[in-house]
Residue, then its C-alpha position, 0 to 999 in steps of 0.5 A: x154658160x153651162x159646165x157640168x162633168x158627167x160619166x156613163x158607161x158605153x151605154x146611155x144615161x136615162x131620161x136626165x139626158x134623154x135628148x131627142x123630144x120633137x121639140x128638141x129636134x125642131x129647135x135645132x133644125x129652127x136655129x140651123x135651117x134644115x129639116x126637122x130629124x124625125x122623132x126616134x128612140x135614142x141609141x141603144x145601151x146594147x152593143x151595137x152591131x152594125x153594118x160592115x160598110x157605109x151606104x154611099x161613096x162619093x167624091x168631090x173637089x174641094x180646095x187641093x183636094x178631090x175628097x172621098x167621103x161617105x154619106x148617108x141620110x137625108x140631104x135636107x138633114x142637119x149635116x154632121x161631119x165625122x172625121x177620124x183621125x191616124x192611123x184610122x180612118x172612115x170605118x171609126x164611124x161605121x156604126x155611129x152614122x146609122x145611128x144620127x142617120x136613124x134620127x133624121x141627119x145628115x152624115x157625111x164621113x170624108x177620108x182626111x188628106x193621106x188616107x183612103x180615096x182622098x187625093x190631090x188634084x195636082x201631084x206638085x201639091x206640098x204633101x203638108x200635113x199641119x194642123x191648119x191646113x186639115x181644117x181648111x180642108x174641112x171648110x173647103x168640103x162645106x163650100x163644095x157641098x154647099x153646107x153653110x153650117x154642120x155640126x162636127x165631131x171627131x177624135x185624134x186628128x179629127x177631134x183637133x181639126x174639128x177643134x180648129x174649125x170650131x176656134x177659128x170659123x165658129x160661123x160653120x160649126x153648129x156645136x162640137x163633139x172632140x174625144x180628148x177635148x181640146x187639141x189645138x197646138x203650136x210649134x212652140x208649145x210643142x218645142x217645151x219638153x214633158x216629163x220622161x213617161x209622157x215623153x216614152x207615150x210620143x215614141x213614135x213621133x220621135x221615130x218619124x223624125x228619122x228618115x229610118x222612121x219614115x222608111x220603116x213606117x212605109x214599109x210596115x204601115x199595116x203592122x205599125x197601125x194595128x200596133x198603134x192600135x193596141x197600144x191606144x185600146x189595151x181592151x178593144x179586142x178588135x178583130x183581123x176583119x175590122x183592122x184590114x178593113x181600116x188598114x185599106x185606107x193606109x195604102x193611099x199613095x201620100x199616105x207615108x208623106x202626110x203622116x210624116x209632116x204632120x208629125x215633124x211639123x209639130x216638132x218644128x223639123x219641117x215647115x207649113x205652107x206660108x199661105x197658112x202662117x196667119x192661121x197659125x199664129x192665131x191657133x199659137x194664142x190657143x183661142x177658146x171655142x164658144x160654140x156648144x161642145x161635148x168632150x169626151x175620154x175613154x176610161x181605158x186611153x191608152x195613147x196620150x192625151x190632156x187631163x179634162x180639167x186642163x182644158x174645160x176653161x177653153x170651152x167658154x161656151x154650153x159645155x159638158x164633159x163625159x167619161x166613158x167607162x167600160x174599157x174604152x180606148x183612143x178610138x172612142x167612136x168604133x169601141x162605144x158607137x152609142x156613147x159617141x152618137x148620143x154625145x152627138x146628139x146632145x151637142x145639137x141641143x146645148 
């Protein structure tokens, strides 16, 4: 087992973490059986300026889902699953993926349930939101689109399903990239009260269990994500452009209803599916991840999150953890594409 702490600025180490050497890239697709990424310079440090939409949209059923998801690269690459978290959605991404595309991989970019053009195959189906059913979710995408095993990075609820998937199907995730580290949860340990500062960070999960939350959220979705927005980036000077063309995604017609049970699950105000109560109980043990992993925070995180040094002993596994200066926020991919795709990168060879 391998633990180190590293910092880098939005841009990328030197030659120490120079990750992308030929026999790098063949060890990798040797472990995982895909084609071998072709050689390429690593990220840039610059900024990156990159496209304003992704290459492809498709659409497939998965479990209760027909999900919507971007993809770009080549089909025999090594398959890397980005997932985004609230209130955000696939465009997080949208400069990291030319960049892992660029090195030879697969990237597959799917709108979480509630969001974008992902959608329910059944309009009976329990609107449920809690944190295991989001990795099912992840595992019934891989089974759709054949994938036996991916890498998988994240951040917000995407860094916890990545998380989950990584604890409890070890088998499907070649390594882990999670913004925040380890974000698995129980109802229980949410039950325990923090102290009154870290309680005034969680405002807006105390507003959602109100039905006056759930009414002013659906009333003013856009106004309250770009607030959130803020609040979680105090430096990302994010424009108009780049917020609407996230916002889109909030227009989804169960949007309102995910984000709310997702939120009032955690505090124990509504209730799962039972279907899931044994992968529940298993995530409530807060088990360790042994596959490869990079954590990463933004020096500027402005929404709540756990000190690195709380959870460095749940990875057991090749593990490395990053601090990402310069002003970065909550969303770590769409503030410092290069720093989130060079992590990436690196996972694939711990």
């Amino acid at each position: 087992m391998s633990k180190h702490v590293e910092r880098n600025d939005q841009g990328l180490a030197g030659d120490r973490r120079s990750f992308f050497g030929a026999a790098a890239a063949a060890l990798a697709a040797a472990r995982w059986g895909f084609a071998t990424p072709s050689a390429a310079a690593p990220p840039s440090s610059t900024p990156v300026t990159g496209p304003s939409r992704f290459a492809a949209f498709k659409r497939v059923d998965a479990g209760d889902l027909s999900i919507g998801y971007a993809e770009d690269g080549p089909a025999d690459g090594m398959p890397v699953i980005l997932l985004h978290g609230w209130p955000y959605d696939i465009h997080a991404f949208v400069e990291v993926a030319p960049l892992l595309v660029r090195a030879g991989y697969r990237v597959i970019v799917p709108h979480l349930r509630g969001h974008g053009t992902t959608r329910f195959l059944r309009p009976d189906a329990p609107r449920n939101a809690q944190q295991a059913v989001i990795a099912v979710d992840v595992i019934a995408l891989m089974d759709a689109l054949r994938i036996p095993k991916a890498l998988l990075a994240g951040f917000d609820w995407g860094a916890r399903t990545a998380c989950i998937v990584a604890a409890l199907w070890p088998e499907r995730c070649a390594a882990l990239v999670s913004v925040s580290g380890y974000l698995i949860g129980s109802q229980a340990a949410n039950a325990k009260p923090l102290p009154p500062k870290a309680e005034l960070s969680w405002w807006y999960q105390f507003y959602f269990a109100t039905e006056r939350g759930r009414a002013g959220y659906a009333a003013n979705r856009h106004e309250f994500a770009k607030l959130i927005w803020q609040t979680a980036s105090p430096k990302w000077a994010f424009d108009d452009a780049t917020f609407d063309r996230s916002a889109l995604s909030l227009d989804n017609p169960d949007h309102v209803a995910i984000v709310i049970h997702n939120y009032r699950w955690r505090l124990g105000l509504a209730a799962g599916e039972p279907r899931y109560d044994a992968l529940e109980a298993r995530l409530a043990t807060a088990p360790t991840i042994a596959v490869p992993t990079i954590t990463l925070e933004g020096d500027a995180n402005g929404a709540p999150h756990p000190d690195p040094a709380a959870y460095a002993a749940k990875f057991t596994g090749r593990y490395a953890h990053r601090l990402i200066t310069g002003g970065i926020g909550h969303n770590l991919p769409q503030e410092a594409p290069a720093a989130f795709a060079q992590a990436v990168l690196d996972a694939a060879r711990l």
